[in-house]
C-alpha positions in Angstrom: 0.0 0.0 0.0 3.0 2.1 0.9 4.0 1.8 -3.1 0.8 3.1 -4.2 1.0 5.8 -2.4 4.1 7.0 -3.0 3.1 6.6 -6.6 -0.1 8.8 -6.3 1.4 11.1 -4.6 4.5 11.7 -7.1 1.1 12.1 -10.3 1.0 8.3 -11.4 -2.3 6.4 -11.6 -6.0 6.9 -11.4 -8.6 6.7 -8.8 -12.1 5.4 -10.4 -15.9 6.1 -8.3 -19.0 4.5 -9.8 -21.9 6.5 -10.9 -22.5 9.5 -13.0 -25.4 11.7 -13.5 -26.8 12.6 -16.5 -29.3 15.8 -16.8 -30.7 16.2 -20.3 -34.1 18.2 -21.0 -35.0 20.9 -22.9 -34.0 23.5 -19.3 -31.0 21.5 -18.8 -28.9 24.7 -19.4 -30.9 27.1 -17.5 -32.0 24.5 -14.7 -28.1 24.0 -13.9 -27.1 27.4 -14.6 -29.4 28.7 -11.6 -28.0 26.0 -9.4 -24.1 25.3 -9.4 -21.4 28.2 -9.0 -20.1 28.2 -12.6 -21.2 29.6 -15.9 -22.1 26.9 -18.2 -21.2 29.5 -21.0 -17.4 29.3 -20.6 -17.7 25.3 -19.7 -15.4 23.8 -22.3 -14.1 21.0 -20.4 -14.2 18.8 -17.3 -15.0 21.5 -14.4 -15.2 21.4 -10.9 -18.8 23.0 -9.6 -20.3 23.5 -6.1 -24.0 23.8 -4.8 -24.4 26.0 -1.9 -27.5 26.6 -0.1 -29.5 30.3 0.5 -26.4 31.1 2.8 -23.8 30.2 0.4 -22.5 27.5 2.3 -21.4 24.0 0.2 -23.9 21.1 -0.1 -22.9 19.0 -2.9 -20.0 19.4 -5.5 -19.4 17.1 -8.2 -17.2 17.7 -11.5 -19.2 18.9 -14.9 -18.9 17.5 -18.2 -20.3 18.9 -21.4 -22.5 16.1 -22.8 -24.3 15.7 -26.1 -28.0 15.3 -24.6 -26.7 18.1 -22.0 -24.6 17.8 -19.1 -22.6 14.9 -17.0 -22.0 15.4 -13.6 -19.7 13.1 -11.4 -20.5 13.8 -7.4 -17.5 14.5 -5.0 -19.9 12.5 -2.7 -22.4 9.9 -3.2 -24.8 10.2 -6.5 -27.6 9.7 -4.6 -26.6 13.0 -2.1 -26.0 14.9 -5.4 -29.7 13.5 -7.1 -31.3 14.5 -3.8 -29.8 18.2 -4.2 -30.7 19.1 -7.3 -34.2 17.4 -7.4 -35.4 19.6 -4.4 -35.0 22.4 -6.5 -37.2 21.0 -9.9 -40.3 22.4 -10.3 -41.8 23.0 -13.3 -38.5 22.6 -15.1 -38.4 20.5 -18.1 -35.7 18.0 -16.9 -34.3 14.6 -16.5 -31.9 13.4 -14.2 -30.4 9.4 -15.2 -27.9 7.5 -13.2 -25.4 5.7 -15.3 -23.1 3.4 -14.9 -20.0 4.9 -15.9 -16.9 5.8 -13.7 -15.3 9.1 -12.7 -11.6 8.9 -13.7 -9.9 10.9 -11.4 -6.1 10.6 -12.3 -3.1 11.7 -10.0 -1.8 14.3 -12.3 -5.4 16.8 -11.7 -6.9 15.4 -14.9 -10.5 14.1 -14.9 -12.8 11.7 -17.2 -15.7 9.6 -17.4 -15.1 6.0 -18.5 -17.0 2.5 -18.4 -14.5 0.5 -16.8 -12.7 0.8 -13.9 -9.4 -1.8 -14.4 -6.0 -0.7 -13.2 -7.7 2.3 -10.9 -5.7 2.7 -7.6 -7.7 1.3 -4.4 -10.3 3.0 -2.9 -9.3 2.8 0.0 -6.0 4.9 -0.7 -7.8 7.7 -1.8 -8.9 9.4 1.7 -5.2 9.1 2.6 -3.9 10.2 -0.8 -6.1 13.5 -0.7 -5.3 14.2 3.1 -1.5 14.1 2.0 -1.9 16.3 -0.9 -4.5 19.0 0.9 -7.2 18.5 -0.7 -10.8 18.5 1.1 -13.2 15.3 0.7 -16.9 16.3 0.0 -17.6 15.6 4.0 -14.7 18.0 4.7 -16.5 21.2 2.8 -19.9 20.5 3.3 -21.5 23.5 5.8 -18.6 26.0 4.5 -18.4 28.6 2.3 -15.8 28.3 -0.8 -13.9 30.9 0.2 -13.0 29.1 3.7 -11.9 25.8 2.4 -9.8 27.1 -0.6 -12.5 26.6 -3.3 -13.3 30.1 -4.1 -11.9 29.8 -8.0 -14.8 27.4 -8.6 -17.2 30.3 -8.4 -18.0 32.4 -11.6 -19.1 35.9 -10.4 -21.2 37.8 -12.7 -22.9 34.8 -14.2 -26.5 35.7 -12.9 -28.8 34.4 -9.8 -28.0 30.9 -8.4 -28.4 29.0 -5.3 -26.1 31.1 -2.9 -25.8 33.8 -5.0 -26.3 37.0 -2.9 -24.1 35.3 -0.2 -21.1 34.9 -3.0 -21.7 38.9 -4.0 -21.9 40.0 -0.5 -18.7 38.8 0.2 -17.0 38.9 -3.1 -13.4 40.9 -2.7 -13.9 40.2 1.2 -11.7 38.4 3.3 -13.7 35.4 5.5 -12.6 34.7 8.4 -11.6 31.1 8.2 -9.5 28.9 6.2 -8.1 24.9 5.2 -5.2 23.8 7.2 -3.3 20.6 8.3 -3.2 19.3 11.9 -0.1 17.0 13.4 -1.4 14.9 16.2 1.0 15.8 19.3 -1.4 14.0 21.4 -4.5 11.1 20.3 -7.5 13.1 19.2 -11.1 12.2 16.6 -12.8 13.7 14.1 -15.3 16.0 13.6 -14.1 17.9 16.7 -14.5 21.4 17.7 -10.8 22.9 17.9 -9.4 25.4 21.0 -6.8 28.2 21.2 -5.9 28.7 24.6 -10.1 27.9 25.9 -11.4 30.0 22.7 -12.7 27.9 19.9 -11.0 28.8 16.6 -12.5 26.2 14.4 -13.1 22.2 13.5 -11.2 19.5 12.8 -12.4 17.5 9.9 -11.0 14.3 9.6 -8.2 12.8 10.8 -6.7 9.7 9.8 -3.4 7.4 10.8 -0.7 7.7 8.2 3.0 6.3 7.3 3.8 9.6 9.4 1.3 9.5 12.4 -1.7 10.7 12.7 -2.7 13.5 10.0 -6.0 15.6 9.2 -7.3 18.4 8.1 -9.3 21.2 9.8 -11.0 24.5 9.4 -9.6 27.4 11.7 -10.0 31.2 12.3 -7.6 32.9 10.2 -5.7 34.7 13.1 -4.7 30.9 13.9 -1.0 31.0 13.3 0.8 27.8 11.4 2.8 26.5 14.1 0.1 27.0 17.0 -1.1 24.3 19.0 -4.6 23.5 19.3 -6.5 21.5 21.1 -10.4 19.0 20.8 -11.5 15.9 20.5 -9.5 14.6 23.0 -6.2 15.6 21.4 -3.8 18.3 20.9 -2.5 19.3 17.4 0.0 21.5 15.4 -1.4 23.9 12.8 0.6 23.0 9.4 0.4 24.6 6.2 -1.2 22.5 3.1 -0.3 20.5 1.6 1.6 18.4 4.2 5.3 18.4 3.3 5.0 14.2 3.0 3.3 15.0 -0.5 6.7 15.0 -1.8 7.1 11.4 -0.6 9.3 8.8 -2.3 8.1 5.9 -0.5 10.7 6.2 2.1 9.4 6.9 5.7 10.0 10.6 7.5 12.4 10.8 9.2 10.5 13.4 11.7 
């Protein structure tokens, strides 16, 4: 397992997740247009796209593909968490939504594509790990945050007229929040979710944390004012802030040293 890691992390292979979502009708473009945070006008390629709720927090994400009958969208999460989205918001809308049985490609290098098979894909199971490594958030890791505060905020077109989360996104556009994505060391035990202290005053959340080749790793959401370097403190555990991603993304498959 140590191997395939050490070649994800250095941009060789592909992870593979079953089911893709086809939406095809004759409002395909303007149902999804008033619901995910990019503009469907400049889609050209594979994009990432989020779906916030009235206060512009992150419910669903999922990666958009241009699609003959109208769009493809592969869910960050579960398809049925992504179906159940964007169904709550069809009314009168003339569209379809159709599972298929197709595979988000997800390769090491950042590229992404939708295939039918899923032979040679890296384990599953590697992938959590693999993503915690590199910095990047899981779909349960965003999910009640705003883009901005988990790094996210270049997958949000401004200026493409109303969507879900909309006014939020213009309200603070140019505006600093006051959170943002870090790592966490484990100095001491510690779980996930867990609210996260600075000296008694809650500065944010840890995420997730999992037990890696170089102890136990996760990610977390803090105030802004929460220096890297700073310990914290929840779930049982205490932590050092780290800067993402965690310097074990350069990893040859040789164990740290610290």
């Amino acid at each position: 397992m140590e191997r395939l890691l050490a070649q994800a992390l250095s941009g060789e292979g592909f992870f593979a997740f079953p089911g893709v979502l086809l939406l095809r009708g004759p409002d395909a473009f303007s149902f999804l247009q008033g619901q995910g945070t990019r503009d469907l006008r400049r889609l050209s390629g594979p994009s990432g796209v989020l779906f916030l709720n009235h206060k512009g927090q992150i419910e669903e994400a999922a990666t958009l593909f241009p699609h003959p009958e109208g769009f493809l969208l592969a869910p960050w999460g579960s398809l049925e968490g992504l179906e159940k989205r964007l169904r709550r918001y069809i009314v009168f809308d003339q569209v379809e939504l159709v599972a298929l049985p197709l595979f988000r490609l997800l390769y090491a290098d950042g590229r992404e594509e939708v295939g039918e098979r899923a032979e040679g894909a890296l384990p599953p199971g590697l992938y959590p790990l693999y993503t915690l490594l590199k910095g990047l958030p899981l779909l349960s890791d965003i999910q009640g945050e705003l883009p901005q505060s988990v790094g996210l905020l270049h997958l949000v077109d401004y200026g493409k007229g109303c969507y879900v989360g909309q006014e939020i996104m213009a309200r603070t556009e140019g505006k600093e929040v006051p959170y943002r994505l870090v790592g966490l060391r484990a100095l001491e035990g510690g779980e996930a979710p867990a609210a996260l202290f600075l000296e008694g005053k809650r500065v944010g959340e840890a995420k997730r944390l999992l037990k890696t080749p170089f102890g136990l790793l996760g990610l977390a959401v803090v105030r802004k004012e929460v220096p890297v370097g700073a310990e914290v403190e929840g779930g049982g555990g205490r932590y050092l802030v780290e800067a993402l991603p965690f310097k074990e993304a350069a990893w040859s498959g040789q164990r740290s040293s610290g």
